[in-house]
C-alpha positions in Angstrom: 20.9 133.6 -48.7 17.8 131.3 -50.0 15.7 134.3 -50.3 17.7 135.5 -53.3 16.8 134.5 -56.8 19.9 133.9 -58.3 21.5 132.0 -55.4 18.2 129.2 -55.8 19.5 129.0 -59.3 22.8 128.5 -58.3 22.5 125.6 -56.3 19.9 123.9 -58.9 22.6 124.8 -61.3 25.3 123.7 -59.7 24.1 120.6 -58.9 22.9 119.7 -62.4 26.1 120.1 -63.7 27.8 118.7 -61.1 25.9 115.6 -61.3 26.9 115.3 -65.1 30.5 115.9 -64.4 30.5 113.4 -61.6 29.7 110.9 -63.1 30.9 111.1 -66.4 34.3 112.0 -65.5 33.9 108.8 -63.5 34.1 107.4 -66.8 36.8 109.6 -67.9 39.5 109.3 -65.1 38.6 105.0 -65.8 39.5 104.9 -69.0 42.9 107.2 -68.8 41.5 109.8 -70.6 41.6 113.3 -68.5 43.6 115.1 -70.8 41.0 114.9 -73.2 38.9 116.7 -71.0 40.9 119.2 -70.6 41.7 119.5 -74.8 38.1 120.2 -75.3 37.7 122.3 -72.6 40.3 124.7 -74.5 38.9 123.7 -78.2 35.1 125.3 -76.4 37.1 128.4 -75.4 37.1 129.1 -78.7 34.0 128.1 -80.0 32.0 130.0 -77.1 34.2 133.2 -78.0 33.6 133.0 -82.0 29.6 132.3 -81.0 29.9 135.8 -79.2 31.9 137.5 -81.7 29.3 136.4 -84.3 26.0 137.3 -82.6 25.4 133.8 -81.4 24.7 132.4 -78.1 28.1 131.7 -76.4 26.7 128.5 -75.1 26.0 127.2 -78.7 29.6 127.5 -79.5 31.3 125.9 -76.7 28.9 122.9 -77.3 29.6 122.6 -81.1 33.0 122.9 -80.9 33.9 120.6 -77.7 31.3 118.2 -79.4 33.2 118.4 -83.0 36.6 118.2 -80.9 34.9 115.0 -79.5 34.3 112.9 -82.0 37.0 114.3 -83.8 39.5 112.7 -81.2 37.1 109.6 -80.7 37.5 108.9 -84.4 41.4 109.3 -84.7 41.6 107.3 -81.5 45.2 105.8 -81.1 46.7 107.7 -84.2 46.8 110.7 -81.8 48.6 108.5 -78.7 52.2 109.6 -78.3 51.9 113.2 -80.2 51.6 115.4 -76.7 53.4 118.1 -78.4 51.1 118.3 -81.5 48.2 118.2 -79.2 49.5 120.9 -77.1 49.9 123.2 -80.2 46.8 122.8 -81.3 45.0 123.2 -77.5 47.6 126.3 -77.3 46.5 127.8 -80.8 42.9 127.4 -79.8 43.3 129.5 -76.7 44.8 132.2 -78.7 42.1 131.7 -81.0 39.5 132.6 -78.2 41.7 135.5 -76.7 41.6 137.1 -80.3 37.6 136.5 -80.5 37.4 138.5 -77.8 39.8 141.5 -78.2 37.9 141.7 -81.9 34.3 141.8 -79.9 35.4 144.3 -76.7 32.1 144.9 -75.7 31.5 141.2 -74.9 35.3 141.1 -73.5 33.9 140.4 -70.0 32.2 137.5 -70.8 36.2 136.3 -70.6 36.1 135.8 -67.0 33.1 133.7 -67.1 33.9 131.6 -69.3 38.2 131.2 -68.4 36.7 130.7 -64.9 33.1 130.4 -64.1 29.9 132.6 -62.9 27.7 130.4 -61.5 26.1 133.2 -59.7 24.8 134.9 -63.1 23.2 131.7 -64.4 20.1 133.2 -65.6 16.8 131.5 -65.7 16.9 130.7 -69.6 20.5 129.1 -68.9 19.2 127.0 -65.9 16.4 125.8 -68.5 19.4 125.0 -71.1 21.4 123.3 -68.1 18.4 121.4 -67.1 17.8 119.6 -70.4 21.4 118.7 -71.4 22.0 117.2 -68.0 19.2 114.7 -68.5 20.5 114.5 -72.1 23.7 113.3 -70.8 22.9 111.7 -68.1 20.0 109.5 -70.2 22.6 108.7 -73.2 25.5 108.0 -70.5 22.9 105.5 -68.6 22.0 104.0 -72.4 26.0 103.2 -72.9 27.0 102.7 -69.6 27.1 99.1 -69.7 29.3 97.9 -72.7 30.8 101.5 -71.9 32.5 99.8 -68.8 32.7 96.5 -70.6 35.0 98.3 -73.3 37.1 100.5 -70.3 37.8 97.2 -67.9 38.4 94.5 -71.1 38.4 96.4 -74.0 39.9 92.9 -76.3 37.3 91.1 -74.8 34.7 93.6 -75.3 36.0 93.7 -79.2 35.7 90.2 -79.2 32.2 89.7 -78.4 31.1 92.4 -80.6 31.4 96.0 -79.0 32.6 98.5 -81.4 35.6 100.2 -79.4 35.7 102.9 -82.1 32.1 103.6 -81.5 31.7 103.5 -77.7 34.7 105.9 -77.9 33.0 108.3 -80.0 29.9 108.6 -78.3 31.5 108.8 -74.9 34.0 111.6 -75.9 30.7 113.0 -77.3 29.1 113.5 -73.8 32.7 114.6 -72.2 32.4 117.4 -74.6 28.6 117.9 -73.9 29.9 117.9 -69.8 32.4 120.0 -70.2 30.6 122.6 -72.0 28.3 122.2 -68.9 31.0 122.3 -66.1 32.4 125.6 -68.1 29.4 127.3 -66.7 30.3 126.9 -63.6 33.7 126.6 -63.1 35.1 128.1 -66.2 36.9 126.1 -69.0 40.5 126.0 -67.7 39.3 124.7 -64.5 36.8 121.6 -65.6 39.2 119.5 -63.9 38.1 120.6 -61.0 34.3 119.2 -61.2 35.0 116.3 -64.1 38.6 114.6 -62.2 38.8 115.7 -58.5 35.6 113.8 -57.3 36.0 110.6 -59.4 39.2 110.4 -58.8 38.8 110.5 -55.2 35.4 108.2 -55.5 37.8 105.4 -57.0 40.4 105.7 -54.5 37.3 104.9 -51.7 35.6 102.1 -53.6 36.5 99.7 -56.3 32.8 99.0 -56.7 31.3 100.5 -60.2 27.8 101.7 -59.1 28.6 102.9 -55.3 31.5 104.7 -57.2 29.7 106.6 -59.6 27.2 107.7 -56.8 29.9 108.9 -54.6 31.9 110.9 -57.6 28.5 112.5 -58.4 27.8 113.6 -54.6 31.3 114.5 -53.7 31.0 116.6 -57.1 27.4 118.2 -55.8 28.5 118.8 -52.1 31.9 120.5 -53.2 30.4 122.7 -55.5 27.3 123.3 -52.9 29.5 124.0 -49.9 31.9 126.2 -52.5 28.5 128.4 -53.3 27.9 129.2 -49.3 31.7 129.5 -48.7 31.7 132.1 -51.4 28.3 133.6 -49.7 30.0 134.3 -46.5 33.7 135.1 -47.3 32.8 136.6 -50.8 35.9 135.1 -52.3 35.1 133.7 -55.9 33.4 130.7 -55.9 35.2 128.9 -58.4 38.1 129.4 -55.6 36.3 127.5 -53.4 35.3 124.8 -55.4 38.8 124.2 -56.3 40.0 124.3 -52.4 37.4 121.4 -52.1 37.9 119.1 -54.7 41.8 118.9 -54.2 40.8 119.0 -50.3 38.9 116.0 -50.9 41.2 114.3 -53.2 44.5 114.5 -50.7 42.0 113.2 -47.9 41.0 110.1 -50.2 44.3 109.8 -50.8 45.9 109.4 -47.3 42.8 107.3 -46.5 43.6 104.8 -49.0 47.0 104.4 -48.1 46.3 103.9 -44.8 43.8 101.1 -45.8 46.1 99.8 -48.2 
């Protein structure tokens, strides 16, 4: 399978972007803040559709708009808490937003699939490039703001109280969500981020308390689920998104058991 082109960028791919989702959903599922995820997964829906509709790079969109979406929800911070509802409207109306984007650009209609769901087998070599760059983006500015990052997510009033902005660590982390997400909807598709940027932290924190092991382990649990989904896919050509999904919630319900029998 190595022999082929676009199965090499598959696996270099995938594990870029799986390394960014890794760890910074490790973030995410620590701070309580996985729906968020998943709201700018659906805001870049429609930002990657309205790029295609207007002759513009589909990638460009779903960055600028889950990026906007970001910060947007960064800044509002607790003034959106408690509106679930309103929040669903809005995630609901940008979905329909990007279904309309499409019917109004049919010739780019099958890019729908890809981007609901994945195609990590038709990354081409210009997208690995892209990939390549905003994972050590994200993974550089994560590593900048990791520290009072994690200060502000384990003791946020003490964090305030020695002088770390809550507001702004908040921003610039939803920031890089949105800049993983847009990243993770290249491989597994937007309504299934959850399944790169929760299901390996998730189950990383339910096997370690420690910060840094905990990270690692999210990131490789992330990279071999998405790996092994690639060769699955390979052999049984079922969808590979499929398989990546069957992993990560395999994994989770195995981390789960095992830390209630350690408990």
């Amino acid at each position: 399978m190595f022999e082929y082109d676009f199965i090499q960028r598959a696996f270099a791919a995938s594990g870029v972007v799986a390394m960014v989702a890794g760890s910074v959903g490790y973030f995410m599922v620590l701070r309580g803040q996985t729906f968020a995820g998943h709201a700018l997964a659906h805001v870049g829906f429609a930002g990657a559709t309205g790029a295609t509709l207007f002759f513009s790079a589909p990638l460009l969109g779903l960055i600028s708009f889950t990026v906007g979406a970001g910060v947007a929800i960064g800044v509002l911070g607790d003034r959106l808490s408690g509106r679930d509802v309103a929040i669903g409207l809005v995630l609901t109306l940008a979905l329909g937003f990007g279904l309309l984007f499409l019917s109004l650009y049919t010739t780019h209609s099958t890019q729908a699939t890809a981007l609901l769901f994945g195609n990590v087998l038709g990354v081409s070599p210009e997208m690995m490039v892209q990939l390549l760059w905003l994972g050590i983006g994200t993974l550089g500015a994560l590593a900048v703001i990791s520290r009072p990052l994690l200060f502000a997510s384990l003791q946020p009033e003490l964090a305030e109280a020695k002088g770390v902005s809550l507001t702004l660590i908040g921003v610039l982390f939803l920031a890089l969500v949105a800049l993983a997400v847009a990243q993770s909807a290249e491989v597994v598709g937007v309504l299934l981020v959850f399944t790169l940027m929760v299901g390996p932290p998730a189950a990383a924190q339910l096997l370690t308390s420690r910060f840094l092991p905990g990270i690692l382990l999210a990131a490789g649990l992330a990279i071999g689920e998405a790996w092994l989904g690639i060769v699955l896919a390979w052999y049984t050509d079922w969808p590979t998104t499929f398989w990546i999904t069957v992993l990560s919630a395999t994994v989770y319900v195995a981390a789960a058991v095992s830390a209630r029998r350690t408990a």
